[in-house]
Structure formats: structure tokens, C-alpha cells
C-alpha positions, 0 to 999 in steps of 0.5 A: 503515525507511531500512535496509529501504528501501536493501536492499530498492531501493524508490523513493519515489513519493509523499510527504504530511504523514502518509506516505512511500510506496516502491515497487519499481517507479515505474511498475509497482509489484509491491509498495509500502510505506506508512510513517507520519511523526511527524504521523500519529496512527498513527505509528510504523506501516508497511502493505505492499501487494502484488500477487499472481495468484490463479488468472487473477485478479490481488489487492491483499493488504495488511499493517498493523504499528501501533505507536499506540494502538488507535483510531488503528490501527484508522482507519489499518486501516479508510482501507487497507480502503477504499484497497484496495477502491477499487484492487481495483475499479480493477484489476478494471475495467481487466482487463474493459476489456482483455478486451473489445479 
């Protein structure tokens, strides 16, 4: 994973017990990168989410690569569910906010 990151140029943004997360921008991320530490039960798995336009929307899209054993990737697929949704919502109500100004 370091080797991905230095090529890729990705900038850490947020850290905990479980995860590392990169991103390509600090502020403005286009896309970020979850890993999982040793002292996650899904370690060693990595999710990319990724923002793209679809038509005049804008989507969250995500991947999961789990290496841990299936009950231990299918939580770590079900809390990204639930992550993406909430930002998806998040965006969504940010774009009918701005076009009410």
C-alpha cells in the first residue's frame, strides 16, 4: 500500500486504531482510500471511494478488497454501506441548498 500511495501522491487525512485514510486532495478529495490497520478484524482490506458526475448529479462510488474472513468483510462492506449512504445524502443536500441561493 505505501508504494500505491507515494506514486499515486495521496495525502493522509484522517487516522484511527482500525484505518489510515488517503486522499488526493486535503480539502476537496476527488477520491480517498481506506486501509485497514493490523487491529482491524478486516485487516488486510482496502476500500476506494470515488466522486463522479453522473448526468447533473454528483455520486459517491466505492470498491472493497477484503482479505479477512467472510463475516469480518461483510461488516466492513455493510459500515461502508451505511458511511456512503450518509455522504450521499450529505452531498445531496448540499447541491439543493446551493441551488436555492
Amino acid at each position: 500500500a505505501k508504494v500505491y500511495m507515494a506514486k499515486a501522491e495521496l495525502k493522509k487525512v484522517d487516522s484511527s486504531a482500525e484505518f489510515l485514510t488517503f486522499a488526493d486532495d486535503e480539502k476537496n478529495p476527488t477520491v480517498m482510500y481506506n486501509f485497514t490497520t493490523d487491529k482491524s478484524p478486516a485487516h488486510p482490506s482496502a476500500v476506494c471511494r470515488k466522486f463522479v458526475k453522473e448526468g447533473d448529479q454528483m455520486a459517491l462510488k466505492y470498491n472493497v478488497v477484503c482479505g479477512a474472513g467472510e463475516q469480518a468483510c461483510a461488516k466492513l462492506t455493510n459500515d461502508f454501506n451505511v458511511l456512503i449512504a450518509r455522504m450521499q445524502a450529505a452531498i445531496d443536500g448540499k447541491i439543493k441548498d446551493d441551488g436555492k441561493k
